[in-house]
N, C-alpha and C positions, 0 to 999 in steps of 0.2 A: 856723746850723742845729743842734739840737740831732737827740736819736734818743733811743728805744727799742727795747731788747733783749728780748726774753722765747721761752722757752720750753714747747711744748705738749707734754702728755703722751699717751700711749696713751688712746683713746676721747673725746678730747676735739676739737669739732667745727671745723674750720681758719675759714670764713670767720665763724662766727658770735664765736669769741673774739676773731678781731682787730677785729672791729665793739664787741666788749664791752671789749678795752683803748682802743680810740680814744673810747669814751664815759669810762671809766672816769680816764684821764689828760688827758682833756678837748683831745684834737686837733683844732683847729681848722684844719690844711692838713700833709697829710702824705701821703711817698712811700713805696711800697714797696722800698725798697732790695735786700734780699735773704729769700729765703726756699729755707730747706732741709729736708728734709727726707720723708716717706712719707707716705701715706696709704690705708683698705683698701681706699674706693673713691672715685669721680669721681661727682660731678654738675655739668655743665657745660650752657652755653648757647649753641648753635650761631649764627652768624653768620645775618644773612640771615634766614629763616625763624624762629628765634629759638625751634627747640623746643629745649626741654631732655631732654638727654640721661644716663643710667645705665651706671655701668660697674663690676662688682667687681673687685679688683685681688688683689693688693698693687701699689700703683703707687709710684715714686720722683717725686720734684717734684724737676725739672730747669730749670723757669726760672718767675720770677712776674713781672708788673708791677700797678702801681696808685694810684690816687689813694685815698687814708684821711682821713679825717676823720668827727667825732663824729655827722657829719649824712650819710653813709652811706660808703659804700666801694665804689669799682668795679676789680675784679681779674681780670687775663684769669691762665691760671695752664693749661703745659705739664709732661704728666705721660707717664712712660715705666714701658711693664708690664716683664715676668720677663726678653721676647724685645729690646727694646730698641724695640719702635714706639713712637711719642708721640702724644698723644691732647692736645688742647688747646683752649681756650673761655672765656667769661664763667664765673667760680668763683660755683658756687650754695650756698646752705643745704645741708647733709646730708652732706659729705666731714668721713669721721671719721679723724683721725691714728692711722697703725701705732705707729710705731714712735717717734716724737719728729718734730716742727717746730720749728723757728728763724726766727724770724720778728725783721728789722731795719725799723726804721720813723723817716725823719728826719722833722722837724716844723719846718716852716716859721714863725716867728711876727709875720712881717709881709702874712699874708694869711689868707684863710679863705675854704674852698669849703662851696659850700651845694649841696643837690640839690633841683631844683626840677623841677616836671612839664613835658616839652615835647608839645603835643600833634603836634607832626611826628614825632616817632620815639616814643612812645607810653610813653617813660619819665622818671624824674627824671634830666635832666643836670646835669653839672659847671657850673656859678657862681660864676665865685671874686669874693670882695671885698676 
């Protein structure tokens, strides 16, 4: 297994760059290892009922998981405000980094995941080849 390191600056938006490094270095199966890091706010995707939810913070990223790859990314990702509650969900478009992300990401290269539309759960699932 190899990996990728990289660092996200102030204003720059958490799920949408790591979708732009897994095109960009062309990850064809890859984990999310670790991620640290802030964010000013949250948009997550509730379980079940599946609305997305809004939250301003400054919030801390206290744990992530995920499957990365250049054909999409699914990352559930627990975030804790000022008081120490945690707030956690499917990571959507639009969570902008405070203060810095760290984001580790191994890459598998004896396989590759695809997303493909399942009409039972009404989105692209995991496929691996």
């Amino acid at each position: 297994m190899k990996q990728i390191t990289f660092r996200l600056k102030p204003g720059q938006y958490l799920k949408e760059e790591i979708e732009k490094a897994a095109r960009e270095k062309e990850i064809s199966a890859g984990v999310l290892l670790s991620i640290v890091g802030g964010v000013q706010n949250a948009v997550l995707r509730m379980a079940k009922n599946q609305i997305v939810k809004k939250w301003d913070g400054p919030f801390e990223i206290v744990s992530g998981t995920g499957t990365v790859s250049k054909d999409g990314c699914h990352i559930h990702l627990s975030l804790s405000d000022q008081k120490g509650n945690v707030i956690g969900g499917h990571l959507k478009d639009g969570c902008k980094v405070k203060y810095t992300a760290e984001i580790v990401i191994g890459i598998f290269d004896d396989i590759s995941y695809k997303r493909i539309y399942d009409a039972s759960t009404g989105f692209k699932e995991l496929e691996i080849e």
